[in-house]
N, C-alpha and C positions, 0 to 999 in steps of 0.2 A: 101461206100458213107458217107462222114461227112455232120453233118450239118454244117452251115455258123452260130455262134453268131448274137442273135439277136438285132437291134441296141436294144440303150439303148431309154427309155421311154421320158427323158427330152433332152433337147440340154443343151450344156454347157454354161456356161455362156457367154462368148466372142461369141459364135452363135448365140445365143441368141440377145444380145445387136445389135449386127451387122448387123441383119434381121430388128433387129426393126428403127435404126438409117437409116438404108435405106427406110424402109416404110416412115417415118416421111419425109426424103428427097424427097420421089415421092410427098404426099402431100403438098409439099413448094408453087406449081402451082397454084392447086383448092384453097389454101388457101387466095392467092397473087387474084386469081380474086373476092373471095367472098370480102373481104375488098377495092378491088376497087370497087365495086360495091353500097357501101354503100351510098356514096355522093348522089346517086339516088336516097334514102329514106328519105334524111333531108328534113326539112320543116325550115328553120331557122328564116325567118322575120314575119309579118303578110298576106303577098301576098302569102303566102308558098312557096315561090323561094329561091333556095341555092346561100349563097355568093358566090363571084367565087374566091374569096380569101380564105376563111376556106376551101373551095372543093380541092385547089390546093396545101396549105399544107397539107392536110390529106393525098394527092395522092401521093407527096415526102415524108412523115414522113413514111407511110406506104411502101413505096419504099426502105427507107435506111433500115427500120427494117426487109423486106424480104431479103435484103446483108446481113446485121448482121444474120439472122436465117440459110442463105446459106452457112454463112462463119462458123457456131458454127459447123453444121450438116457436113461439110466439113472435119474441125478438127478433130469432132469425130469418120470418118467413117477412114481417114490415122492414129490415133493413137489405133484402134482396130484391133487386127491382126487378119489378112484375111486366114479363114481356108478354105482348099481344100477339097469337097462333090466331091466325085462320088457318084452320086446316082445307088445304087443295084435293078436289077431287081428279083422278086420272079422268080424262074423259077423253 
C-alpha cells in the first residue's frame, strides 16, 4: 500500500488569485444593490427630500462603474489560467 503525497499547505499563486477574482466577481451583485440603495438615505434640501436629478445620476454613475468593475473582473479571470482540481477523497 503507498501512501498518496499530501497536498501541499498553500495554493499556488495563479489558484490563489483565481478563487479570489471569482469571489470578488460573485460580490459585483450585493455590491451593485447596496449603492443603489443609497439615494434612500439622502436628505439633500431642507424638506429632506432627495432631488430626482442627483438621485438619477448617482443611479447611472453607479451603473457604468458596476460595467467597468464587471469588465476589469472579466479580464482578470480570462487572463489567469484556469487550473484543473479534482478534488481527492481521504479514503
Amino acid at each position: 500500500m503507498s501512501q498518496r503525497p499530501k497536498p501541499p499547505v498553500f495554493l499556488q499563486k495563479a489558484s490563489y488569485r483565481q478563487r479570489r477574482v471569482r469571489d470578488a466577481a460573485k460580490l459585483v451583485p450585493v455590491l451593485g444593490a447596496v449603492l443603489w440603495a443609497m439615494p434612500l438615505a439622502w436628505q439633500d434640501d431642507a424638506q429632506g427630500a432627495t432631488t430626482n436629478a442627483s438621485a438619477l445620476v448617482y443611479i447611472f454613475g453607479v451603473w457604468i462603474a458596476l460595467i467597468a468593475l464587471t469588465a476589469v473582473l472579466s479580464g482578470l479571470m480570462r487572463s489567469i489560467p484556469q487550473q484543473d482540481h479534482k478534488e481527492t477523497s481521504d479514503e
